[in-house]
C-alpha positions in Angstrom: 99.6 104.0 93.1 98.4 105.9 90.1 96.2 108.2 92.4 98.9 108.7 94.8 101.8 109.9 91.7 99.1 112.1 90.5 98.7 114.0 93.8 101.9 114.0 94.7 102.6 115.2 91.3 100.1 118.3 91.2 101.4 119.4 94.7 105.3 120.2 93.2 103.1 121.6 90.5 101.4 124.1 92.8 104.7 125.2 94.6 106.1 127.4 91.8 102.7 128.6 91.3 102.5 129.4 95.0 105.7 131.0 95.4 105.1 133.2 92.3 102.2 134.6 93.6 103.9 135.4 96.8 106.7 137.2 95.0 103.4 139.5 93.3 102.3 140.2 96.8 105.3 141.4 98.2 106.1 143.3 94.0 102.8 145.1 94.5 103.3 146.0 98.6 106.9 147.3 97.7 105.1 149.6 94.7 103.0 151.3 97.4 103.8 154.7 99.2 105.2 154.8 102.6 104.4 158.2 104.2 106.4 158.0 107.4 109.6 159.8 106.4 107.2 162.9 105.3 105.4 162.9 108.5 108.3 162.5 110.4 109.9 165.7 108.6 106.9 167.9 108.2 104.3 166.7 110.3 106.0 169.1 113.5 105.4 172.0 110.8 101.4 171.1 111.0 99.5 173.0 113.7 95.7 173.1 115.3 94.2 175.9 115.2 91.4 177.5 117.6 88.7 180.3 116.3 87.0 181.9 119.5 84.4 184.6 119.2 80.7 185.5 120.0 78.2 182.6 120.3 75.9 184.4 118.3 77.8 186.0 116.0 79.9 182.5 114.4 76.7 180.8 115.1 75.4 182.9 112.2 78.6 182.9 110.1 79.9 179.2 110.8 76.3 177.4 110.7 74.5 178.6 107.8 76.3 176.5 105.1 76.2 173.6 107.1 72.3 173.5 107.8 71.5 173.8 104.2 68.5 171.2 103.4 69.9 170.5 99.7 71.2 166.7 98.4 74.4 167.5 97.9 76.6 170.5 98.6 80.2 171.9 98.7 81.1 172.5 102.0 83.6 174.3 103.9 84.4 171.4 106.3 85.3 173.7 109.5 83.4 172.1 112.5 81.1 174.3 114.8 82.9 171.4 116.8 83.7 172.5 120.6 87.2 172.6 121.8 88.0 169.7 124.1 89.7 173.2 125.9 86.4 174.7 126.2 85.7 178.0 126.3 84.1 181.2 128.5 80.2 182.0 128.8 79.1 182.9 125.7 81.7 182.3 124.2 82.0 179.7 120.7 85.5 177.8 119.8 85.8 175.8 117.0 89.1 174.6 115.9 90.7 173.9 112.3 94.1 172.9 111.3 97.1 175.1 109.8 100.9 175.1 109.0 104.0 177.2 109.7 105.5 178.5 106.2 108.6 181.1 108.1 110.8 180.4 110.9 109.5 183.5 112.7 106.0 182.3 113.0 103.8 183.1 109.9 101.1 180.3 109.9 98.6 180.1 106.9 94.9 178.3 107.0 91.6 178.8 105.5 89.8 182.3 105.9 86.5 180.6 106.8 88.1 179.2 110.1 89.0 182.2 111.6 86.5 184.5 109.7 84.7 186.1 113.5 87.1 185.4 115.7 88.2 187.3 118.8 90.6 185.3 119.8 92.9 183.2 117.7 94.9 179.7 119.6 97.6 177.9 117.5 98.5 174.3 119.6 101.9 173.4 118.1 103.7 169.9 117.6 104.8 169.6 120.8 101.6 170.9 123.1 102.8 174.4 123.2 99.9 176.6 122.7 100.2 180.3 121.5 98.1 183.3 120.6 97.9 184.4 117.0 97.2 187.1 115.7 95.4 187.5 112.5 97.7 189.9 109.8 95.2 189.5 107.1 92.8 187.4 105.4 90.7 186.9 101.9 87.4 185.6 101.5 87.8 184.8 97.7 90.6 182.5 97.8 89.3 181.6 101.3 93.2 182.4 102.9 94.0 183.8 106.3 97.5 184.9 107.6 98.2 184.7 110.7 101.5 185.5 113.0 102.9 183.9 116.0 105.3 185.7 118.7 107.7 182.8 118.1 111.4 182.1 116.2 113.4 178.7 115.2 109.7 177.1 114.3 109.5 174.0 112.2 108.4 174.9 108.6 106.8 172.9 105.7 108.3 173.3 102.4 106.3 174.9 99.5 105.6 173.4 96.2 104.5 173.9 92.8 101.1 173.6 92.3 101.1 174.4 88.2 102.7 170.7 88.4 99.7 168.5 89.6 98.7 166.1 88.4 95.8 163.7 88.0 96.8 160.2 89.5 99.4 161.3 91.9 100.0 160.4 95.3 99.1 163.1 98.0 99.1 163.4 101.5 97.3 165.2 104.0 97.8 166.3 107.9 95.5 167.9 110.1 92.9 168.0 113.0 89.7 166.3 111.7 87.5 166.3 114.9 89.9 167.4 116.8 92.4 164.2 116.8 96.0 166.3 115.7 98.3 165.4 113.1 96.0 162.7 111.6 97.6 161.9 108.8 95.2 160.8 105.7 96.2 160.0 101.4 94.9 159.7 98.7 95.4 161.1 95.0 94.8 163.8 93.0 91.4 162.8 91.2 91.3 166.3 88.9 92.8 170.1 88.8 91.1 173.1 87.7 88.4 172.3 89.6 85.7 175.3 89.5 82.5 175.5 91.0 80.9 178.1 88.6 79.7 180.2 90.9 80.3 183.7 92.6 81.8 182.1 95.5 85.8 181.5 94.9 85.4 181.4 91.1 88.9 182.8 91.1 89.9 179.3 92.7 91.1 176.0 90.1 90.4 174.2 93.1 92.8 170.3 93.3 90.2 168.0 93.7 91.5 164.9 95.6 90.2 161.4 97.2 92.0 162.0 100.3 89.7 161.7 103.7 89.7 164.4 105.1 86.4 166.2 107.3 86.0 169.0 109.8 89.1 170.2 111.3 90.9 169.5 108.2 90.1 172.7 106.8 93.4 174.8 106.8 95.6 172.1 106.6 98.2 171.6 104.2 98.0 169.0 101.0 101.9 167.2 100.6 102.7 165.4 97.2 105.3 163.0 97.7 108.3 165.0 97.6 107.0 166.2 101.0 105.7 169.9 99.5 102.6 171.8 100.1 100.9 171.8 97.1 97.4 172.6 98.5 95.5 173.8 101.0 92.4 171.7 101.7 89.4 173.7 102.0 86.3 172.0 100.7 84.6 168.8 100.7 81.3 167.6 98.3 79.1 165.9 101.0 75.1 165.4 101.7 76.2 164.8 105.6 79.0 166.9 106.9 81.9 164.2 106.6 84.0 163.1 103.8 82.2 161.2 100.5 85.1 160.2 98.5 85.4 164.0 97.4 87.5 166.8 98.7 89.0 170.2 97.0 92.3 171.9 97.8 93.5 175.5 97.2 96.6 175.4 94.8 99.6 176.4 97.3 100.7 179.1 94.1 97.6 180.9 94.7 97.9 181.1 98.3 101.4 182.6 98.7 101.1 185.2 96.0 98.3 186.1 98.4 100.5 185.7 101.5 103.1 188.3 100.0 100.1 190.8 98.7 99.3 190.6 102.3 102.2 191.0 103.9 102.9 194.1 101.0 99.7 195.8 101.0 97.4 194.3 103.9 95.2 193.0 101.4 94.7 190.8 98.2 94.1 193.0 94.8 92.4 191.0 91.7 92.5 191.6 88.2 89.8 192.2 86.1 88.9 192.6 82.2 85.3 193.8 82.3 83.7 190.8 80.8 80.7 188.6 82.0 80.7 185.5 80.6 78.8 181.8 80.3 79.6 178.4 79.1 78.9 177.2 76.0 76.5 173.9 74.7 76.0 172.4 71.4 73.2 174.3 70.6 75.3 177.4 71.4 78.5 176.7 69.3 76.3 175.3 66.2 74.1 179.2 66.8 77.6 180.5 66.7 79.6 178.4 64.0 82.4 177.4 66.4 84.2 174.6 65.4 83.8 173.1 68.7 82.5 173.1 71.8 84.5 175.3 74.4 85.3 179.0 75.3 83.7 181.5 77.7 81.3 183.7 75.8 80.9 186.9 76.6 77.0 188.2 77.4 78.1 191.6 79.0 80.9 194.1 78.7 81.7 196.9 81.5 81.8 200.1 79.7 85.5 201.9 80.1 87.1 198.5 81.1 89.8 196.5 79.2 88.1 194.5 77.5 85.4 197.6 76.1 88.4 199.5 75.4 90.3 196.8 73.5 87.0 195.9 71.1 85.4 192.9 73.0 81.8 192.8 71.8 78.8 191.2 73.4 78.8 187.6 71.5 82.5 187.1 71.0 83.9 184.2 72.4 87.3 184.1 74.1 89.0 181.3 73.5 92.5 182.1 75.2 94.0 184.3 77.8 97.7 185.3 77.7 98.7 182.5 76.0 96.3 179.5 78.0 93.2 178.1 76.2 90.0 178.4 77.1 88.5 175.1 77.0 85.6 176.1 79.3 84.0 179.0 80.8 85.2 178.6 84.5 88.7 178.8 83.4 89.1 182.2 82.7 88.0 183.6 85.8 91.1 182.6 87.4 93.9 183.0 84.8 92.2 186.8 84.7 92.0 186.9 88.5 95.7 186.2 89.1 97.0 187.9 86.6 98.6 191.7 88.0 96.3 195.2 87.7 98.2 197.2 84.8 100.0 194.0 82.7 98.4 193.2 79.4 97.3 189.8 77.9 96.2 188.7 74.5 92.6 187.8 73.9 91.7 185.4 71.2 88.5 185.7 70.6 85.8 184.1 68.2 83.5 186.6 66.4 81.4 185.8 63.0 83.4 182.9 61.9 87.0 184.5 62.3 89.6 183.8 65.1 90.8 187.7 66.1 93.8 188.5 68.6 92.8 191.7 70.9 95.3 193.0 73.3 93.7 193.9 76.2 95.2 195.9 79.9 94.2 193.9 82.7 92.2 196.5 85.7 91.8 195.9 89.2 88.6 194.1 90.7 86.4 196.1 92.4 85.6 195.0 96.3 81.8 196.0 96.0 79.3 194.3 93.7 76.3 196.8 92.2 73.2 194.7 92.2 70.4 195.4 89.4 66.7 195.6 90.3 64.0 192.8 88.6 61.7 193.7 85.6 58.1 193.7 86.4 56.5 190.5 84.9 52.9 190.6 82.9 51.5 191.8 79.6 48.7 190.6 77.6 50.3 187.8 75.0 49.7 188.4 71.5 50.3 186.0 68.7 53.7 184.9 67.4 54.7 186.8 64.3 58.4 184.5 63.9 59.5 181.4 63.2 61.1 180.8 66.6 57.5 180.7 67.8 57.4 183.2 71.0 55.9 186.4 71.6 57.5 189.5 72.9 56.0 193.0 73.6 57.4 196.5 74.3 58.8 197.1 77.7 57.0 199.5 79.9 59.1 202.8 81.3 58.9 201.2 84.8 60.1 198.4 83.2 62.8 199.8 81.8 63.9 202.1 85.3 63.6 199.3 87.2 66.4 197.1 84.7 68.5 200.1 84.3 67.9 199.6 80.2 68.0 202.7 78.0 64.5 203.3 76.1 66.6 202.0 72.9 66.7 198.5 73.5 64.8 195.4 75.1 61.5 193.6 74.4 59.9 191.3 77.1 58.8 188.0 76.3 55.1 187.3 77.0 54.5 183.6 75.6 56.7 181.2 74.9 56.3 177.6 72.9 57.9 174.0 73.8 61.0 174.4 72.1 61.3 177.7 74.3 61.3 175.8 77.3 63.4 173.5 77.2 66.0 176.4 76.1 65.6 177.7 79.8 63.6 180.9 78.0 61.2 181.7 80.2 57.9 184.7 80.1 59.4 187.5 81.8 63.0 187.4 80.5 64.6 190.6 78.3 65.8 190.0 75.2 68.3 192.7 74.6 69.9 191.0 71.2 69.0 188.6 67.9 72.3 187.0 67.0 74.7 189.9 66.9 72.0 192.7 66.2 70.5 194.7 69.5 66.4 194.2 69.2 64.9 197.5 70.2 61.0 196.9 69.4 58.9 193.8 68.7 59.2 194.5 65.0 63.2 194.7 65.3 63.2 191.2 66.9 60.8 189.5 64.5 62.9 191.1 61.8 66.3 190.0 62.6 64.6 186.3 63.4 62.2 185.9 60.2 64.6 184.5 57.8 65.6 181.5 60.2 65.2 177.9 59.0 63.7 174.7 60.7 66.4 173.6 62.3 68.6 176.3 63.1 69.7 177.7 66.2 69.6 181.2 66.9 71.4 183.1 69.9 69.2 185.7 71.8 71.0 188.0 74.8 68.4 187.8 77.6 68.0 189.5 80.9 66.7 188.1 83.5 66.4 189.8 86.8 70.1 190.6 88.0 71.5 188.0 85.4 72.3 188.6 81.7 73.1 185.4 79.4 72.8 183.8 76.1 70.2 180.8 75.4 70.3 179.2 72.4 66.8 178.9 70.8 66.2 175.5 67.9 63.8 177.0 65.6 60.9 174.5 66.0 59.4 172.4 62.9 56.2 174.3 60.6 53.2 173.1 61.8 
């Protein structure tokens, strides 16, 4: 009898406890996003598009990233993926998504998915496939413009990207593999994403962990107000397909290129004259910042903006018009956007003060002048500093071939542990000692003899086309 109250008992116990976790389920299904009103809006203003052009030719442009035998790489994620359409004899189409922005037929995507093309095939909502023709394109923020013979088009509607934000819910719509209007989301997982190099450094790229892979690329990114506030573009993958990480281009960036193209047929940069690194402990101890951050500046192009307002080799910029500097990769595109002919504030860090510059903003230059390599060799002699490294005189063919005056520069011949694991290497220029230019071995064991055990001193170095601070920790006496 006992037994039999006692189950009876615990099963009107478990009831409540049933029924509350019921009510969680359906708390926590009610908190999560439903997507269909914003496809059903805006997913007609998505559109496929297909790249045609010589086999050979986007062989060679579209396949080289893609065939790269490295770990892990950023990747455009634009198939060479063959039209279920086919194409003529020897002829390559590869297809990548899109989206109308203007009733009259102006359809943005990524540069890299038209970048070769002969022919250009937009396939609409609703199966209608027209020809488009390409009005102008840009290779550093990876945008083409296109234009469609067309009127009363479904359009998307644009967004803010300077309103992102880690953590929110995004959407994204497009033609991975082919399949139209697959609709993927995900959230925003960081912004200001940079990749550091030459390649799109202009870009603070929306990193997401939305699934997206080839075909995608083009295709807008919604936030849940059903605006573009992207354009994905990039994926980080060891295979091809989608890892968990992807990269959009802020929307803001891409319509201030749309109207420069539509103005001026092209997309016009700014540029102060600066070239610039990050920053490690080692560095901002070697420089007495009070913490770790800014871009520092390793080169300055004589007559630019930043020569002409007083920027110095060694100075660390720690803001831009207003927006701080926290690391190197940001200035790049708070210069980059900013108009040729405005003027911005520099703060910059320089011997232990804080100093405001005002500096005019130029126009980037299209073509890039490369620099030739210094011949490597030279008998080592023996280290006559505390840092532990020996440097000789550069030769006159040494000298021609680095485009240095005969006023400045000594190579480095031998080099100790401590050296090493600075990234110094035999071979590299050193063009400056702290703040002061070294122009002969005696100059350079100079302006280092009175450093300490201990401390870290900053040495400009060049080498080959590449000239950059390393931070050298003056090794313990022997």
């Amino acid at each position: 009898m006992t037994n039999t109250w006692n189950r009876t008992t615990a099963c009107w116990i478990c009831v409540p406890m049933v029924f509350a976790l019921v009510l969680i389920a359906h708390a926590r299904a009610a908190d999560l996003p439903d997507f269909t009103g914003l496809v059903e809006k805006y997913g007609p203003a998505v559109v496929n598009v297909q790249a045609g052009g010589n086999a050979e030719a986007r062989s060679q442009d579209q396949d080289s990233e893609d065939q790269q035998d490295v770990p892990e790489i950023f990747r455009h994620f634009f198939g060479p993926m063959p039209s279920p359409h086919g194409g003529g004899p020897g002829m390559r189409v590869s297809m990548g998504s899109g989206f109308i922005i203007s009733q009259d037929g102006y359809v943005l995507t990524n540069n890299h998915v038209v970048e070769g093309a002969d022919q250009v095939t937009v396939r609409l909502s609703d199966r209608r496939e027209l020809d488009a023709k390409v009005i102008g394109t840009d290779a550093q923020y990876d945008i083409a413009l296109l234009k469609l013979n067309a009127t009363d088009l479904p359009v998307v509607s644009i967004g803010d990207s300077n309103n992102v934000k880690a953590g929110q819910w995004v959407v994204a719509i497009g033609s991975p593999f082919g399949f139209d209007h697959s609709v993927t989301a995900g959230i925003v997982s960081a912004i200001g994403r940079n990749f550091g190099g030459a390649d799109q450094q202009y870009v603070p790229f929306i990193q997401t962990d939305v699934p997206i892979n080839r075909g995608n690329s083009g295709g807008p990114l919604f936030n849940m107000a059903g605006q573009v506030i992207g354009i994905n573009s990039q994926i980080f993958s060891n295979t091809g397909g989608f890892m968990g990480v992807s990269f959009a281009i802020p929307i803001d960036i891409a319509m201030n290129a749309v109207e420069q193209i539509k103005t001026n047929g092209r997309v016009s940069r700014g540029m102060i004259g600066v070239q610039i690194q990050s920053i490690d402990r080692t560095n901002a101890k070697a420089l007495g910042l009070p913490r770790i951050g800014g871009a520092l500046v390793n080169k300055v192009t004589p007559d630019s903006g930043a020569d002409k307002a007083g920027v110095q080799v060694g100075d660390v910029i720690l803001a831009f018009a207003g927006h701080d500097i926290a690391r190197s990769e940001d200035l790049p595109p708070l210069v980059g956007s900013s108009k040729p002919g405005s003027k911005a504030d520099l703060m910059i860090w320089r011997d232990g003060k804080t100093l405001t510059l005002p500096v005019t903003v130029g126009e980037l230059p299209t073509d890039k002048k490369t620099l030739a390599s210094a011949t490597r060799g030279g008998a080592p002699a023996a280290a006559a500093n505390p840092l532990g490294i020996v440097v000789e005189e550069l030769t006159a063919d040494q000298r021609k071939q680095l485009g240095i005056d005969d006023a400045q520069g000594v190579v480095v011949t031998r080099i100790n542990a401590a050296a090493r694991r600075s990234a110094l290497a035999p071979g590299d220029v050193i063009l400056m000692a702290g703040r002061k230019p070294v122009k002969s071995v005696s100059d350079f064991n100079a302006s280092v003899k009175d450093a300490k055990p201990g401390d870290s001193v900053m040495l400009l170095v060049r080498r080959d086309e590449q000239t950059q601070f390393i931070a050298l920790t003056v090794p313990a006496a022997k």
